[in-house]
N, C-alpha and C positions, 0 to 999 in steps of 0.2 A: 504493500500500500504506500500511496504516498502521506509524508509526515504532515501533517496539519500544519498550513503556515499561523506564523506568528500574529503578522498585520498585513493589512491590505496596502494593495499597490494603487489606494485610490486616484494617485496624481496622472495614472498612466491609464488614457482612454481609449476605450475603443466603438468603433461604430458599430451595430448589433450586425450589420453585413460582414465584418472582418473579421479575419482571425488571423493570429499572429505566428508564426512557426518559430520555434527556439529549436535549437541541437547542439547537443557538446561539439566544442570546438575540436575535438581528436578527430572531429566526420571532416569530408572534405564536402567545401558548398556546393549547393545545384548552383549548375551551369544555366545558362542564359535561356539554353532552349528548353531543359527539364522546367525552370523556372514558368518561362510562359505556356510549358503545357498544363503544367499543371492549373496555373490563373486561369486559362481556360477550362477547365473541368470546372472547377469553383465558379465561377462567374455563371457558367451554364449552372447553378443551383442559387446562384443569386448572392453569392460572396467574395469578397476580395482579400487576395493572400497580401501579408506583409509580410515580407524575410528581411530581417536586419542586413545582412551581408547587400541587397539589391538596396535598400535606404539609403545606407551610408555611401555605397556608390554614386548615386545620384543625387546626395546633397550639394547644393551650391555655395560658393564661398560667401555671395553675401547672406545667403539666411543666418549662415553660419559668425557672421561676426557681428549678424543685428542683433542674437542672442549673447553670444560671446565674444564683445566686441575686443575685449584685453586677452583674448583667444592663446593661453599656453597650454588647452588639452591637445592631447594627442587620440584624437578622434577613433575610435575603432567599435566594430558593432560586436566584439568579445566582450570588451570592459562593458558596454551598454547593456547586452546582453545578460553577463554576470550579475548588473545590479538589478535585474527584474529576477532571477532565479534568486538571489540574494534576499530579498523583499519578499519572495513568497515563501522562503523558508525550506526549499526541496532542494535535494540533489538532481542534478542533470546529466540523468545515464541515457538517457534514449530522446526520441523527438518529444516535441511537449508541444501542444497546440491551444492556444488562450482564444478564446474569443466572450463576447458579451451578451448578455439576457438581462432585459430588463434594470440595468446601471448594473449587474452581478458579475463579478468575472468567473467562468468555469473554464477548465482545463481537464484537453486529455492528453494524455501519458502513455505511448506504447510500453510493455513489458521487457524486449526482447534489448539486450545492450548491444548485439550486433545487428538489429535493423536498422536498413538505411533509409535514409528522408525519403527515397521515390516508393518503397515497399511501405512505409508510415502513411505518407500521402493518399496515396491508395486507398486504405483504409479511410482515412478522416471522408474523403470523400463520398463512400459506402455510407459511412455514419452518420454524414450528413443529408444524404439520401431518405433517410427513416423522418428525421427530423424529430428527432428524439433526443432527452437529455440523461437515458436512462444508458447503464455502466455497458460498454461495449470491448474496453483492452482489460486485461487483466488489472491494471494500476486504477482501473474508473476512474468515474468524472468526480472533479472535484471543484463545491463551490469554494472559492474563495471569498467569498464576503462574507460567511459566517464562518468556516473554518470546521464543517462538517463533512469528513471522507465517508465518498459513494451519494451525498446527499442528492437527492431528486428535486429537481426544479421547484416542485410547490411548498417542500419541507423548508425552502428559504422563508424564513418571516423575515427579516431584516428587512425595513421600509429603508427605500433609499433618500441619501442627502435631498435636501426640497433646496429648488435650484430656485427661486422665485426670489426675485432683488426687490427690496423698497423704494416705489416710486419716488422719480425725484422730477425734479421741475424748475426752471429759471435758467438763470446763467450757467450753473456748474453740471447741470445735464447738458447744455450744450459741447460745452468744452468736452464735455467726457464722449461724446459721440464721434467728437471728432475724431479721438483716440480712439475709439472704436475701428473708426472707418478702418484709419493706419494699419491695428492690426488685422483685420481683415483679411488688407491687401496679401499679408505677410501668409495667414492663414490659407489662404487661396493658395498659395504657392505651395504648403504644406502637402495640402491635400492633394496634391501631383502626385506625391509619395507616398498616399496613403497615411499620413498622420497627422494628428490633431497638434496643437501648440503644447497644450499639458502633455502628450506625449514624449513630444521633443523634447522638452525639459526636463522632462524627466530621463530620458534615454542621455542626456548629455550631464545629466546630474543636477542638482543643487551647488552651485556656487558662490561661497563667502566674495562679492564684487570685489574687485580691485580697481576703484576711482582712479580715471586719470588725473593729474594734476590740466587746470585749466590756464591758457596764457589767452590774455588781452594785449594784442599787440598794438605799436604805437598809431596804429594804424586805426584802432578799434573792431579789429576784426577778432573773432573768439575761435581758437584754437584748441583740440584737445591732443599735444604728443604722442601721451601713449597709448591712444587710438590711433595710431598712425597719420598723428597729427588732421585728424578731420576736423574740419572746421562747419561750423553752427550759425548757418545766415539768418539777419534778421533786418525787416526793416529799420530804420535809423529813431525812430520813434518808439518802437517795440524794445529796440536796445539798450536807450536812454532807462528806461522804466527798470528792464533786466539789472544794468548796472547799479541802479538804486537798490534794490531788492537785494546785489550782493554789497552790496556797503553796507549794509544792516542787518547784519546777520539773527537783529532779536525780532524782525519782521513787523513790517507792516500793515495797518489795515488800509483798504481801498479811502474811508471818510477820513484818514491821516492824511491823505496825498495833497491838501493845501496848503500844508506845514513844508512841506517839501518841492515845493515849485524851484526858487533859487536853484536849490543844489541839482533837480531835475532841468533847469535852464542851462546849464552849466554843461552837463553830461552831455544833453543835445548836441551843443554847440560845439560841444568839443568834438563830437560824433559825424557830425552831419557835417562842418564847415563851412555853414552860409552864411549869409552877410546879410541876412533879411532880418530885423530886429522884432518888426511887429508883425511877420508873418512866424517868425517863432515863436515869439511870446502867445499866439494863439491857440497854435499847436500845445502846447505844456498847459496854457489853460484849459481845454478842452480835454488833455489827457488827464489832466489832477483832479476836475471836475467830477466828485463822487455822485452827482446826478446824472449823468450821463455813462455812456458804456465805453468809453474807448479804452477805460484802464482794464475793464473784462476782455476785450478784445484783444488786447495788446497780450495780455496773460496768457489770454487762447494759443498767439501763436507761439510765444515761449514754449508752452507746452507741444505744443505741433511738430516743431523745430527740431526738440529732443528725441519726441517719441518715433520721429520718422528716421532718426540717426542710430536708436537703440533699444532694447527690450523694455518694458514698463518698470523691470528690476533697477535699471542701472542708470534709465532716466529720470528717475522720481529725485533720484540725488542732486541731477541738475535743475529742475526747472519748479518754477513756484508753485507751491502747494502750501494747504489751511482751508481753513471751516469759510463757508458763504458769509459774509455781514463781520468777520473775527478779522484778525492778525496772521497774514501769511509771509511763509519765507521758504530761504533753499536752504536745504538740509545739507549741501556740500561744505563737508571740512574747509575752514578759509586759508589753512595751511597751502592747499590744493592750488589756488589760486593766484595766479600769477600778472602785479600790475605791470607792462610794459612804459605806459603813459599816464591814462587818466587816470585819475586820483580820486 
């Protein structure tokens, strides 16, 4: 039998069509054509294979640094692999096939230690044929959401996590939408490969961020080095507002920002380099003006700027954040932070 795992692999999702193929790495991978024979066999029953070995091959470098943008893993779908048979708590002697029901992940487990993935396949396929979640290898199926071996479909009670978010409304469900879109896009991209975001993250691990230090060059362009020195465009108005927010690291509320027009006149100016005195004094009043929206909009695209440079992990550090009508700020270390110029 297989050993009851510990904890669930909540972070790692799968689409109730997928199923995922794990095999000790002592086997040699299917090949390209074994591969899409078999996706076709699956597909004719209405499911889609994922094989870590074909993922990882066709990962692209930019998803892979929008996640990991200070990127020093050494990418392999072993180590990936390892940390889901890790998480479930079983040894991995034979092929293991994960797929989902109803938010539940179950798994089956051929018997034999010298079957190979195309004689396993086979089988799952047969299995899947029935449409049944009742024991068919010798190891049976096994829920893992509750952690009962041979359990039968209906014997799950575990009600699953309730995904349903608290309506929001106004300005900061906009901005959050925006981010939305962002990751989306990235999402979209995912799903070429067959995986979900929480997937990805999880196949690439949890990692403690590694902040790059930020440089504002004399220039007022914003730089990040050890991001491969990527730089973070913004309008020249959106920037002035940015630069205040990190001069203050104890943060701001938006109905503060007439307290701080000067030193936001200043930043502009020094930003922008125009010579139009009362066409910019308009601009700053119009941005510091808490009855109006342009310091919400400005914040929008802060946020936009980041989140289209980096995963939601790594950009929260850069870009402004706090409570609707409160005191917001960046959470970035100011050690991090490098003035070339403005002050």
């Amino acid at each position: 039998m297989i050993e009851s795992p510990i904890h669930n692999i909540s972070e790692f999702i799968l689409e109730e069509s997928q199923i995922l193929l794990l095999e000790p790495k002592s086997r040699d991978t299917l090949s390209l054509i074994d591969f899409a024979s078999f996706q076709d066999k699956l597909s004719a029953l209405g499911f889609e294979l994922i094989y870590l070995p074909q993922v990882f091959q066709n990962l692209e470098k930019d998803i892979i640094d929008y996640y990991l943008p200070d990127n020093d893993l050494i990418l392999s779908y072993e180590l990936a692999q390892n940390r889901i048979v890790g998480e479930l708590g079983i040894l991995l002697d034979s092929p293991l096939a994960i797929r989902q029901i109803d938010g539940k992940l179950f798994a089956i487990q051929s018997n034999e230690q010298d079957e190979s993935s195309e004689v396993f396949l086979e089988l799952l396929v047969k299995y899947l044929e029935k449409e049944s979640t009742s024991t068919l290898f010798s190891k049976g199926t096994v829920c893992y959401d509750c952690a009962f071996p041979d359990a039968a479909y209906d014997e799950c009670k575990m009600s699953s996590p309730c995904s349903s978010l608290p309506e929001e409304r106004g300005e900061e469900y906009d901005i959050e939408q925006l981010i939305l879109e962002l990751q989306e896009l990235k999402e979209s991209r995912l799903r070429e490969l067959g995986l979900s975001e929480s997937a990805l993250r999880f196949l690439l691990g949890e990692q403690t961020p590694t902040y790059s230090r930020m440089v504002i060059s004399r220039h007022a362009k914003i730089y990040l080095p050890d991001y491969g020195n990527k730089e973070i465009k913004m309008d020249d108005k959106t920037k002035a507002l940015y630069f205040l927010f990190l001069k203050h690291p104890e943060g701001l509320a938006i109905k503060d920002l007439p307290e701080h027009k000067k030193e936001l006149m200043d930043l502009y100016q020094s930003i922008s380099g125009r010579d139009d005195p009362d066409a910019m004094k308009q601009t700053i009043d119009n941005l510091a003006d808490p009855f109006q929206n342009n310091a919400n909009i400005s914040l929008s695209r802060i946020k936009k700027a980041f989140a289209e440079a980096f995963s939601g992990t790594i950009a929260k550090a850069y870009y402004v954040s706090g409570e609707r009508g409160g005191r917001r700020s960046i959470s970035l270390d100011r050690s991090l932070v490098v003035w070339e110029a403005i002050r």
